[in-house]
KOLKESE-296517 format. One record per residue: residue number from 1; z, x, y of N, C-alpha, C, O, CB in turn. Coordinates in nm, 4 decimals, always signed. Each point is the difference from the previous one (the first is absolute). Glycine has a CB too. Layout:
! KOLKESE-296517
<node resi="NUM" n_w="Z" n_u="X" n_v="Y" ca_w="Z" ca_u="X" ca_v="Y" c_w="Z" c_u="X" c_v="Y" o_w="Z" o_u="X" o_v="Y" cb_w="Z" cb_u="X" cb_v="Y"/>
...
//
This chain:
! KOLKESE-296517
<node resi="1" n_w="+0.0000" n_u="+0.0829" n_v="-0.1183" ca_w="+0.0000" ca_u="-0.0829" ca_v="+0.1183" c_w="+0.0000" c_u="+0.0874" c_v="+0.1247" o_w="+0.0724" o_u="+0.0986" o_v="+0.0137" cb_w="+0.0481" cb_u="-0.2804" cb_v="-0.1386"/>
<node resi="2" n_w="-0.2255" n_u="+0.1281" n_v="+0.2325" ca_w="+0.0102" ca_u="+0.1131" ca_v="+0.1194" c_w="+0.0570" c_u="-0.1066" c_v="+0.0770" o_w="+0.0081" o_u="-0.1160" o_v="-0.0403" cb_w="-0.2151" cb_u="+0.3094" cb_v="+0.0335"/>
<node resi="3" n_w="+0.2566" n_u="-0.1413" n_v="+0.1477" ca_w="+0.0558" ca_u="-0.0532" ca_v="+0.1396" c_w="-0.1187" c_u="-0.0201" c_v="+0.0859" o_w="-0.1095" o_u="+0.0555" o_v="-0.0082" cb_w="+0.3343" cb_u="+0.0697" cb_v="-0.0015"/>
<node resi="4" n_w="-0.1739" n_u="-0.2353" n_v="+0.1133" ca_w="-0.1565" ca_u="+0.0177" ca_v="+0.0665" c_w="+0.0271" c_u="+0.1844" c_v="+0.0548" o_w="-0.0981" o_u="+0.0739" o_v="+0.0081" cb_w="+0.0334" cb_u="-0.4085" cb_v="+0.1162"/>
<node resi="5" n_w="+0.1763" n_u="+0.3756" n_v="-0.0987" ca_w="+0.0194" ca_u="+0.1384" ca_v="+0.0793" c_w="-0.1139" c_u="+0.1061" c_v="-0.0649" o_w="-0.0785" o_u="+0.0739" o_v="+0.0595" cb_w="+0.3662" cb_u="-0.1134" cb_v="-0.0184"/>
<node resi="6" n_w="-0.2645" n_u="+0.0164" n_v="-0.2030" ca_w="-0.0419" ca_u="+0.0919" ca_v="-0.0884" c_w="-0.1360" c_u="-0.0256" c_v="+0.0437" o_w="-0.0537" o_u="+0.0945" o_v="+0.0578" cb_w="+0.2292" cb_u="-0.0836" cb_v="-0.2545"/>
<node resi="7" n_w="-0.2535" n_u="-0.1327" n_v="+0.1804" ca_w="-0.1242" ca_u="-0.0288" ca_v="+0.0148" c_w="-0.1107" c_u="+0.0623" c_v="+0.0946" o_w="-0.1162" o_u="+0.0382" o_v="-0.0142" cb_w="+0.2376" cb_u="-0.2094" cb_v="-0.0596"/>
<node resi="8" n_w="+0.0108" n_u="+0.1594" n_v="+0.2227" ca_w="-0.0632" ca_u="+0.0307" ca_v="+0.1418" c_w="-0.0636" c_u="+0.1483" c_v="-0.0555" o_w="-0.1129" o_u="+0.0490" o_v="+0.0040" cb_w="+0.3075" cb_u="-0.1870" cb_v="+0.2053"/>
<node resi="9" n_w="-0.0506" n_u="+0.1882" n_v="-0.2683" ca_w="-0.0153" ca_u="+0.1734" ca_v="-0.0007" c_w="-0.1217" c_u="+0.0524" c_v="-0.0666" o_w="-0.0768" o_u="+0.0866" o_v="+0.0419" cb_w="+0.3227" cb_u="-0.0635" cb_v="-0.0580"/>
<node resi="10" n_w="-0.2503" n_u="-0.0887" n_v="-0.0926" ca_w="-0.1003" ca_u="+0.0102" ca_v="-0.0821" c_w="-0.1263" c_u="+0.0162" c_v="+0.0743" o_w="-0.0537" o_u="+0.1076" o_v="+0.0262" cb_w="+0.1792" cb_u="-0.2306" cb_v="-0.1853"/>
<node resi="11" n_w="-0.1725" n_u="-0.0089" n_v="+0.1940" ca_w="-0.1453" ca_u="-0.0262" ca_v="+0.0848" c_w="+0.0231" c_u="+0.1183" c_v="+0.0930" o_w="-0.0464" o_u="+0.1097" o_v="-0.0309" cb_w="+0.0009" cb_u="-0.3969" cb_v="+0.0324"/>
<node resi="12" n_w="+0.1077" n_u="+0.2723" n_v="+0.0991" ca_w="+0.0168" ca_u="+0.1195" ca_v="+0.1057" c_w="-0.0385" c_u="+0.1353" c_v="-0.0479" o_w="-0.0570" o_u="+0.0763" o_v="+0.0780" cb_w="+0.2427" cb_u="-0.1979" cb_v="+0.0157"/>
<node resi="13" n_w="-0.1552" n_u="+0.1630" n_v="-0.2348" ca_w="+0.0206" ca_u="+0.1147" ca_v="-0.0394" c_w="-0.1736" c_u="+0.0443" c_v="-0.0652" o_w="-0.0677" o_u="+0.0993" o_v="+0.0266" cb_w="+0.3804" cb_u="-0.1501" cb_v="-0.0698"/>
<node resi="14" n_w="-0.3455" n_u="-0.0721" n_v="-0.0524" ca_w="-0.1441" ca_u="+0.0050" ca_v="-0.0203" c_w="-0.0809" c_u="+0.0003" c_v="+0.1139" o_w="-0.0822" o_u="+0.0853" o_v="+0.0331" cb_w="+0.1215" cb_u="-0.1881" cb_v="-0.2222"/>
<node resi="15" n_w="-0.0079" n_u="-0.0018" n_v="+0.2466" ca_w="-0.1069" ca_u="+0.0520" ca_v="+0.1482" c_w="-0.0223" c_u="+0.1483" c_v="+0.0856" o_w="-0.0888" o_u="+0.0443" o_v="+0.0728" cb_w="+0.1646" cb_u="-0.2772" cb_v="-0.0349"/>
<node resi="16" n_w="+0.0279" n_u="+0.2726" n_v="-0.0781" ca_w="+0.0500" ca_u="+0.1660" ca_v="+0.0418" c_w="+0.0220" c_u="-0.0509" c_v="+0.1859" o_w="-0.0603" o_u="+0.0610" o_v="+0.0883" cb_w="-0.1373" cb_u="+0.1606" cb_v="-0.3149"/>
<node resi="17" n_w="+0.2875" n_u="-0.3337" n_v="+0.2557" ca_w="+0.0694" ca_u="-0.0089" ca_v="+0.1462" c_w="+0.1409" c_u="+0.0668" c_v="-0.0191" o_w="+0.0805" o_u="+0.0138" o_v="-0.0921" cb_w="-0.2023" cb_u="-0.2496" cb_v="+0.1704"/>
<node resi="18" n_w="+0.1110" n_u="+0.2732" n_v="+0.0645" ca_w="+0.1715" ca_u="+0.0269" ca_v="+0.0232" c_w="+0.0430" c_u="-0.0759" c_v="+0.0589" o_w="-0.0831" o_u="-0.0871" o_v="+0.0257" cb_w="+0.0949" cb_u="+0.2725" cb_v="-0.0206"/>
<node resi="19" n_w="+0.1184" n_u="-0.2100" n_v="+0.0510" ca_w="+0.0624" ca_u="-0.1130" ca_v="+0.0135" c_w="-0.0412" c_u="-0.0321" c_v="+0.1018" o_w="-0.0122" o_u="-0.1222" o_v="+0.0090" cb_w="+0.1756" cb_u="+0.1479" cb_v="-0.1193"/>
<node resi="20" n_w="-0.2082" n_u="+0.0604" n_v="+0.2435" ca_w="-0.0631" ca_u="-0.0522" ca_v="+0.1126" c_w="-0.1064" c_u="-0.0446" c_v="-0.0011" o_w="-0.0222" o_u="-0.1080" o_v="+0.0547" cb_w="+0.1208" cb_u="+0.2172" cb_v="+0.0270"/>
<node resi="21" n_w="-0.2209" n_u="-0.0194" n_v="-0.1614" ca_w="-0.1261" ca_u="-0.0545" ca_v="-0.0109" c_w="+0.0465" c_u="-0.1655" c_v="-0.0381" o_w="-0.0233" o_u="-0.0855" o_v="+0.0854" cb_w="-0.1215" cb_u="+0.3404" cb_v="-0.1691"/>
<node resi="22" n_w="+0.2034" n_u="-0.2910" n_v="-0.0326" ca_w="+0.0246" ca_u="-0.1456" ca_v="-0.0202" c_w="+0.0692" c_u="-0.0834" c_v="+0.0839" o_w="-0.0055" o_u="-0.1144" o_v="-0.0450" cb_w="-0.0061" cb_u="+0.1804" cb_v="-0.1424"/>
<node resi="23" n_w="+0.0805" n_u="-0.0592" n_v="+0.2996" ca_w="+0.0598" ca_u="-0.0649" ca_v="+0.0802" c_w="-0.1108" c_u="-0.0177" c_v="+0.0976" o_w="+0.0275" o_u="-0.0924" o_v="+0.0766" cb_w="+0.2059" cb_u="+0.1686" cb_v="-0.1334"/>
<node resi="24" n_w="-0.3352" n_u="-0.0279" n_v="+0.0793" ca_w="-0.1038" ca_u="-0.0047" ca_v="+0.1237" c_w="-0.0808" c_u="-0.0475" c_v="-0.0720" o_w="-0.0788" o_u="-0.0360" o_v="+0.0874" cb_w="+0.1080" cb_u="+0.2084" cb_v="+0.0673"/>
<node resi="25" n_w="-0.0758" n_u="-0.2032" n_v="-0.2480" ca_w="-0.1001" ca_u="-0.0873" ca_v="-0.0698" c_w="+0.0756" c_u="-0.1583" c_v="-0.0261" o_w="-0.0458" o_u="-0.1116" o_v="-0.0249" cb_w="-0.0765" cb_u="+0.3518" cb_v="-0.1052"/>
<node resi="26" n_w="+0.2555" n_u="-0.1876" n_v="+0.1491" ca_w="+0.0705" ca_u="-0.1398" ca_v="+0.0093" c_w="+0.0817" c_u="-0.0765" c_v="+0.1245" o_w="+0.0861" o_u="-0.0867" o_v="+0.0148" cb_w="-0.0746" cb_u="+0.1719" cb_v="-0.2364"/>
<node resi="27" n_w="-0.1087" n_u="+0.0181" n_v="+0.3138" ca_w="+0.0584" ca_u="-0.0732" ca_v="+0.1695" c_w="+0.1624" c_u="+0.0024" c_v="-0.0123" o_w="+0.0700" o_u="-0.0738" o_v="+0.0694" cb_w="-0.2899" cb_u="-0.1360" cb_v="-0.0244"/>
<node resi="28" n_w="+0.2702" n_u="+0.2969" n_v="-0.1350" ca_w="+0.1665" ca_u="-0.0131" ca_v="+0.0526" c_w="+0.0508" c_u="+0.1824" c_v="+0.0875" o_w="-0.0216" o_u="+0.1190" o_v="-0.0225" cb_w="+0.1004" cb_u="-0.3381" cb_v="-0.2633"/>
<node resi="29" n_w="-0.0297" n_u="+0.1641" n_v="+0.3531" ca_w="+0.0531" ca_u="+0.0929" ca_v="+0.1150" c_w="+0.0603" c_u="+0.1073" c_v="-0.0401" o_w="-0.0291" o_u="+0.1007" o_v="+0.0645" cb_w="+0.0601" cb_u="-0.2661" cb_v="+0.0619"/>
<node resi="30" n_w="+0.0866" n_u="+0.1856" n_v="-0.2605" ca_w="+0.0435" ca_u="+0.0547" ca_v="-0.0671" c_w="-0.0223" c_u="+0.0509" c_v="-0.1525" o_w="+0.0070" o_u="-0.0850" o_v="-0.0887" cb_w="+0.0807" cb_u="-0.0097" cb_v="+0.2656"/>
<node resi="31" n_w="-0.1106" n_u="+0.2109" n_v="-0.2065" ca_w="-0.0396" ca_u="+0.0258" ca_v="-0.1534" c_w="+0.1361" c_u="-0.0176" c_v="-0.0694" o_w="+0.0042" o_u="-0.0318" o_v="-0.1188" cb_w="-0.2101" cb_u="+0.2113" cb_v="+0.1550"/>
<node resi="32" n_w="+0.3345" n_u="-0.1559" n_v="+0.0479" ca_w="+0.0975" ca_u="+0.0052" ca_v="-0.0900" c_w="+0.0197" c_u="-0.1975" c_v="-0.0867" o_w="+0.0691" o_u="-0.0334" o_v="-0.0962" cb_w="+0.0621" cb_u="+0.3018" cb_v="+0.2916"/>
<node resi="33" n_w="-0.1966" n_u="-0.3285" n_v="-0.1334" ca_w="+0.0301" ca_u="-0.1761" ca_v="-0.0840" c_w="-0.0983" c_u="+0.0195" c_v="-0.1280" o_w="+0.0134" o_u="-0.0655" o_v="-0.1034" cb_w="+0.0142" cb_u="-0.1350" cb_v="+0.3504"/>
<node resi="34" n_w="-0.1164" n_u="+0.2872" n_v="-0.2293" ca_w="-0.1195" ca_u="+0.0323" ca_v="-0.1288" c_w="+0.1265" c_u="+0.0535" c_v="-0.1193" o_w="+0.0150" o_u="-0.0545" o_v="-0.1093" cb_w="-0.2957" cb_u="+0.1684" cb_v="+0.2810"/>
<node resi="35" n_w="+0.3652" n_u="+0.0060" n_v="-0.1204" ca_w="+0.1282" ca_u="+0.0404" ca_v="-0.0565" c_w="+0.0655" c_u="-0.0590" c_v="-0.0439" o_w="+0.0173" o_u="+0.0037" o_v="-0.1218" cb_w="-0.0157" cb_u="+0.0988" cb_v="+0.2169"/>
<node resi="36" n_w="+0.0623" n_u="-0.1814" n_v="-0.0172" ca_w="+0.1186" ca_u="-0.1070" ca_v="-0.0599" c_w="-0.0596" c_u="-0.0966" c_v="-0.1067" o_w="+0.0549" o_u="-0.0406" o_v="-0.1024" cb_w="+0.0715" cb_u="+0.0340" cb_v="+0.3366"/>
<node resi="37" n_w="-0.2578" n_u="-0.0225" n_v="-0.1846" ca_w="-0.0404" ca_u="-0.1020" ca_v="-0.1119" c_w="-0.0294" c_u="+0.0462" c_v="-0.1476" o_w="+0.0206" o_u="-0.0664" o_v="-0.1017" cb_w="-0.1161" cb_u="-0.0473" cb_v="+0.2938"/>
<node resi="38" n_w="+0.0378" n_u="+0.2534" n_v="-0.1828" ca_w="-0.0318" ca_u="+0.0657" ca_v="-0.1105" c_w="+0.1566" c_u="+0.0258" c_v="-0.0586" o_w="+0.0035" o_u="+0.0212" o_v="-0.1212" cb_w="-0.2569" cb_u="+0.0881" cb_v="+0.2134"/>
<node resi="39" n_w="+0.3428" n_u="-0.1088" n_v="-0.0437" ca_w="+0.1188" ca_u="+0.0371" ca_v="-0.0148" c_w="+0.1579" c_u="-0.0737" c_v="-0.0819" o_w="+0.1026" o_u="+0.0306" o_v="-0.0609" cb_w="-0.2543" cb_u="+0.0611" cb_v="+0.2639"/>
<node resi="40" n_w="+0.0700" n_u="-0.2118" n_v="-0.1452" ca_w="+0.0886" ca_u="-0.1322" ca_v="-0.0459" c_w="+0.0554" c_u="-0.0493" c_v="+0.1324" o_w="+0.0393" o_u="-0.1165" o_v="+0.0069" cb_w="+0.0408" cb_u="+0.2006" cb_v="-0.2540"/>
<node resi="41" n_w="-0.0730" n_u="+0.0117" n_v="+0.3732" ca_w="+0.1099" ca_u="-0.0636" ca_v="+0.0730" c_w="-0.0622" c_u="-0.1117" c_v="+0.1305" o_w="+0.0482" o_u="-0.0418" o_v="+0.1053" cb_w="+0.1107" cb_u="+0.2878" cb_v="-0.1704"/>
<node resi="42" n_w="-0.2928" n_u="-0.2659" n_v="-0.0086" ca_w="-0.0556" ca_u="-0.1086" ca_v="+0.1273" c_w="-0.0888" c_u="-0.0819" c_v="-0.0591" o_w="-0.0751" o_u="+0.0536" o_v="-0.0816" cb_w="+0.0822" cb_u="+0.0960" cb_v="+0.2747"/>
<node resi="43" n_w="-0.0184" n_u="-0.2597" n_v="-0.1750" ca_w="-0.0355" ca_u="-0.0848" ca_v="-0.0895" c_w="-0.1546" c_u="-0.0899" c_v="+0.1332" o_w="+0.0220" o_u="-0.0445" o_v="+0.1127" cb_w="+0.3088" cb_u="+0.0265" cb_v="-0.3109"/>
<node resi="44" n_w="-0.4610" n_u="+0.0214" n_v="+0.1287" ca_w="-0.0911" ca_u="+0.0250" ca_v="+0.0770" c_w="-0.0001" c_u="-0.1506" c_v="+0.0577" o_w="+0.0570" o_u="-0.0866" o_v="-0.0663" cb_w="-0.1845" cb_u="+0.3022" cb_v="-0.0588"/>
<node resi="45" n_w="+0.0518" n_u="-0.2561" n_v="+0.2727" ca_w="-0.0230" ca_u="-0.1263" ca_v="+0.0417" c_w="-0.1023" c_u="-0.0674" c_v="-0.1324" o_w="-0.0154" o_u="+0.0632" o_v="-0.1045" cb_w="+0.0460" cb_u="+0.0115" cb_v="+0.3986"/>
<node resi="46" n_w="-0.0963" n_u="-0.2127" n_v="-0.2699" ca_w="-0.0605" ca_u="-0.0721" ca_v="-0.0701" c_w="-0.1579" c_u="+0.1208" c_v="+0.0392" o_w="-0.0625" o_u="+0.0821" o_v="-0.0671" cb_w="+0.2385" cb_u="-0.3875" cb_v="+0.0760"/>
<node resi="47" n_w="-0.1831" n_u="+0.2651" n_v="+0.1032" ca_w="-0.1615" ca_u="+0.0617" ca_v="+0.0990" c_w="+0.0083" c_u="+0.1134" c_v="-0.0850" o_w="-0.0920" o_u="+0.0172" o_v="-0.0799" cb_w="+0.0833" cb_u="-0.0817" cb_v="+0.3768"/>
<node resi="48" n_w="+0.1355" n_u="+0.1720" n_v="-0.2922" ca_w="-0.0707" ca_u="+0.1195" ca_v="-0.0508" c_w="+0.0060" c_u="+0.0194" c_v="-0.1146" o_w="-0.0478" o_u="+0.1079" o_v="-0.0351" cb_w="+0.0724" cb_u="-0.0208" cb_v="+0.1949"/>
<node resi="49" n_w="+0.0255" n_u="-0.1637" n_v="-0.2541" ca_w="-0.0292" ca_u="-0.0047" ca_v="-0.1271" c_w="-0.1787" c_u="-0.0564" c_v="+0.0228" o_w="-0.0562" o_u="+0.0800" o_v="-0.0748" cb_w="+0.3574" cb_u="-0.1321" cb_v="-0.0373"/>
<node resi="50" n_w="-0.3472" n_u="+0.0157" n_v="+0.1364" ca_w="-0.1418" ca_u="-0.0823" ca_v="+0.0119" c_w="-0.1071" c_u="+0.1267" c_v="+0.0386" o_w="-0.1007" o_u="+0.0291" o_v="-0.0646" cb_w="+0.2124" cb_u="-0.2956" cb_v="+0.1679"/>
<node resi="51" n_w="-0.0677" n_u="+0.3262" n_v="+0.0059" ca_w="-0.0169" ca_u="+0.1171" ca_v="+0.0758" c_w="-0.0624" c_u="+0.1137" c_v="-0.1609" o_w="-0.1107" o_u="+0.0276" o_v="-0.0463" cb_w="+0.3573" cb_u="-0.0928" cb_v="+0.3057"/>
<node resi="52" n_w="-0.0838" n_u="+0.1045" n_v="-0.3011" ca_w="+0.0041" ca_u="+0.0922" ca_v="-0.1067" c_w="-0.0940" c_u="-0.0029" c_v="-0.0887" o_w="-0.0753" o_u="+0.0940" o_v="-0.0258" cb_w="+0.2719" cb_u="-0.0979" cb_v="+0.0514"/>
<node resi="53" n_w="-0.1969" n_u="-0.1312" n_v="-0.0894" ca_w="-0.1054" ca_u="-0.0786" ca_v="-0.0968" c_w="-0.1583" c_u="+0.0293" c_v="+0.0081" o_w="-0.0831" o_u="+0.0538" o_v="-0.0732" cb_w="+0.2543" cb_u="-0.2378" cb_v="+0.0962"/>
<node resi="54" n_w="-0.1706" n_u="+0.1171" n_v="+0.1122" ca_w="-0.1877" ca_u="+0.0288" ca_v="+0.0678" c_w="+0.0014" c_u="+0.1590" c_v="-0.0160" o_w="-0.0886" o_u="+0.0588" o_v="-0.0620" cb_w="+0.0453" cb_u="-0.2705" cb_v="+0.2993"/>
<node resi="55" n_w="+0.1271" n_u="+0.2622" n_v="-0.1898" ca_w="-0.1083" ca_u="+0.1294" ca_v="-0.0057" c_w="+0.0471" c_u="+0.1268" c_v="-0.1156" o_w="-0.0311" o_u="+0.1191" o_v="+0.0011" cb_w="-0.0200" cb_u="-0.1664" cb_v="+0.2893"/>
<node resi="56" n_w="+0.1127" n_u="-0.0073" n_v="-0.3599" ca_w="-0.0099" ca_u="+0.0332" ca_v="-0.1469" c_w="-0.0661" c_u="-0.0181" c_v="-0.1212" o_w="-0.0159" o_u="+0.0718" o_v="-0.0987" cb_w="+0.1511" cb_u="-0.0746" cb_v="+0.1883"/>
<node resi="57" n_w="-0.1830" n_u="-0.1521" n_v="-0.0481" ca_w="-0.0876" ca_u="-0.0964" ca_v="-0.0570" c_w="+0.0307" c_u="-0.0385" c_v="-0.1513" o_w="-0.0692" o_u="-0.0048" o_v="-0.1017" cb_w="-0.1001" cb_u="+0.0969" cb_v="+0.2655"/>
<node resi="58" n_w="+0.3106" n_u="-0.1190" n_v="-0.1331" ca_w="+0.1240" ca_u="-0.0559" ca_v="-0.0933" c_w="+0.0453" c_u="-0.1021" c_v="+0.0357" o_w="+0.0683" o_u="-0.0106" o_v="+0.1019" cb_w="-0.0004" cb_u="+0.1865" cb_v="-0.1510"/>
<node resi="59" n_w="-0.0975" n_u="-0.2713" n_v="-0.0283" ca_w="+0.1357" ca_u="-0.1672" ca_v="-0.0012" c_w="+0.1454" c_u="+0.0375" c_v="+0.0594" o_w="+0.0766" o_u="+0.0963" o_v="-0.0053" cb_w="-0.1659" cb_u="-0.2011" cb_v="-0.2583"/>
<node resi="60" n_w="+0.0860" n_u="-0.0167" n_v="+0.3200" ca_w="+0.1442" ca_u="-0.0436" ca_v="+0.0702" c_w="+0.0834" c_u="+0.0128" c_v="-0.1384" o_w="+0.1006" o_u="+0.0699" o_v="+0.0116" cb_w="-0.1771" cb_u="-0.2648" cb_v="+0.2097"/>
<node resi="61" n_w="+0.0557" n_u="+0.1458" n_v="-0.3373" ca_w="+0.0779" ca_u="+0.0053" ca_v="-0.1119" c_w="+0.0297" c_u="+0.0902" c_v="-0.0817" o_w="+0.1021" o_u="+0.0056" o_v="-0.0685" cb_w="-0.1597" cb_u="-0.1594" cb_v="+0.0908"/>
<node resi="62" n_w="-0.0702" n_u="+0.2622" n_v="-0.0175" ca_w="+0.0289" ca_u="+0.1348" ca_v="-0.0344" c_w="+0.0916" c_u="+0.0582" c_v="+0.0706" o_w="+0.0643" o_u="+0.0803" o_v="-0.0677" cb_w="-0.2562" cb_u="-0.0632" cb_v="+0.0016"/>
<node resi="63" n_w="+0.2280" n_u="-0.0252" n_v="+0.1863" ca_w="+0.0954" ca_u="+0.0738" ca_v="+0.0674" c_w="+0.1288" c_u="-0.0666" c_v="+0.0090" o_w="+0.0976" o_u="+0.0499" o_v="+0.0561" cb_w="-0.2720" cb_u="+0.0490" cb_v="+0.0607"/>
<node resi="64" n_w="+0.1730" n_u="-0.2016" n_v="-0.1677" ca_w="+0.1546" ca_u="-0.0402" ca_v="+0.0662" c_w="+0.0807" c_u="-0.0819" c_v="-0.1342" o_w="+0.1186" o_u="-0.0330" o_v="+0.0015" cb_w="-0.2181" cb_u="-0.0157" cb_v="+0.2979"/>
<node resi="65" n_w="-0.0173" n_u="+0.0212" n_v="-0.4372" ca_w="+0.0726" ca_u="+0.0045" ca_v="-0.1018" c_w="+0.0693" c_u="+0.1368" c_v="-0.0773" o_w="-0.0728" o_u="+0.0848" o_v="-0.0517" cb_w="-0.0719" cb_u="-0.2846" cb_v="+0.0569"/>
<node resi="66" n_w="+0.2790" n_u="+0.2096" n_v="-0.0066" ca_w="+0.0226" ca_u="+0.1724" ca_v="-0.0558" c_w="-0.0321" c_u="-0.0428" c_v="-0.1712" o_w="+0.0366" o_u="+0.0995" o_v="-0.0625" cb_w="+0.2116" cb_u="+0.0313" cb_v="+0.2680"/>
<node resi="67" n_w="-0.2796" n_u="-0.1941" n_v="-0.2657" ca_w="-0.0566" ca_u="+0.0173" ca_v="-0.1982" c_w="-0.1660" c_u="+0.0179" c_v="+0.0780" o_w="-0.0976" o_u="-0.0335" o_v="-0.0671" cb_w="+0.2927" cb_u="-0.2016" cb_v="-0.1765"/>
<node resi="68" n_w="-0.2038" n_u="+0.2587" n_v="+0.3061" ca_w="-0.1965" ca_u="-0.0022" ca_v="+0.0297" c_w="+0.0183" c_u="+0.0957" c_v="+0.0810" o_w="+0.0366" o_u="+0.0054" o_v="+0.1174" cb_w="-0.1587" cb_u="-0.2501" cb_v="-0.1159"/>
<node resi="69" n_w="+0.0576" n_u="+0.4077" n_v="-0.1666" ca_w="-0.0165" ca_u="+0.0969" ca_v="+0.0539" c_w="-0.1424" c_u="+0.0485" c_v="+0.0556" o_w="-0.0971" o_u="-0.0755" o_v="-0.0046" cb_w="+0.2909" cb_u="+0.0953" cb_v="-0.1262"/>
<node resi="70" n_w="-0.2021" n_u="+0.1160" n_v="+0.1859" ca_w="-0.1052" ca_u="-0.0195" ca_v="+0.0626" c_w="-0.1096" c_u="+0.0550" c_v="-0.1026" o_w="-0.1088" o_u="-0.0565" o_v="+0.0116" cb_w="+0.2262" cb_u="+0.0635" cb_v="+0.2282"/>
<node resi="71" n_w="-0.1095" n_u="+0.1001" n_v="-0.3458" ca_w="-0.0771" ca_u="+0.0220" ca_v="-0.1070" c_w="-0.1250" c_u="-0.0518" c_v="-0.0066" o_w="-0.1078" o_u="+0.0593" o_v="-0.0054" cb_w="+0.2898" cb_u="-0.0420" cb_v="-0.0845"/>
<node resi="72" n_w="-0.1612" n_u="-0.1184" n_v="+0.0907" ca_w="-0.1560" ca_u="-0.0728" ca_v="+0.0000" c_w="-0.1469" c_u="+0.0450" c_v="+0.0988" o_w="-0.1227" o_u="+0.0098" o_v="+0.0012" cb_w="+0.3022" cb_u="-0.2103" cb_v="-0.0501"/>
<node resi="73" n_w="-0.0750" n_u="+0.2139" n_v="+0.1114" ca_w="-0.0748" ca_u="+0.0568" ca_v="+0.1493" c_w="-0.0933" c_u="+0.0925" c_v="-0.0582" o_w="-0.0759" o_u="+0.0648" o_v="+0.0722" cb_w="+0.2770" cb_u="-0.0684" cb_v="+0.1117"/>
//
């Protein structure tokens, strides 16, 4: 079972972004909420879960069910 945290990291990590590159593709002001979320300690809005999704080009359900790993991918 992954976290959505685990998930973010994942994609982020295949894409080869760093935490800033991904915060500016995601219009947020701060890379450290990319952190916390990958982290456990921030739990993402609805939008940027939607956000995350589109340009991962991953389901809302892939990311936010933790038994729906990403493997498939």
């Amino acid at each position: 079972m992954q976290s959505f945290g685990e998930k973010l990291h994942i994609l982020r990590k295949r894409r080869g972004l760093s935490l800033r590159q991904l915060a500016t593709m995601l219009d947020l002001k701060a890379h450290s909420h990319i952190d916390d979320m990958e982290n456990g300690r921030s739990k993402p809005s609805m939008e940027l879960i939607v956000k995350i999704a589109e340009l991962f080009d991953v389901s809302t359900d892939k990311l936010l069910k933790d038994y729906l790993n990403l493997e498939s991918e």
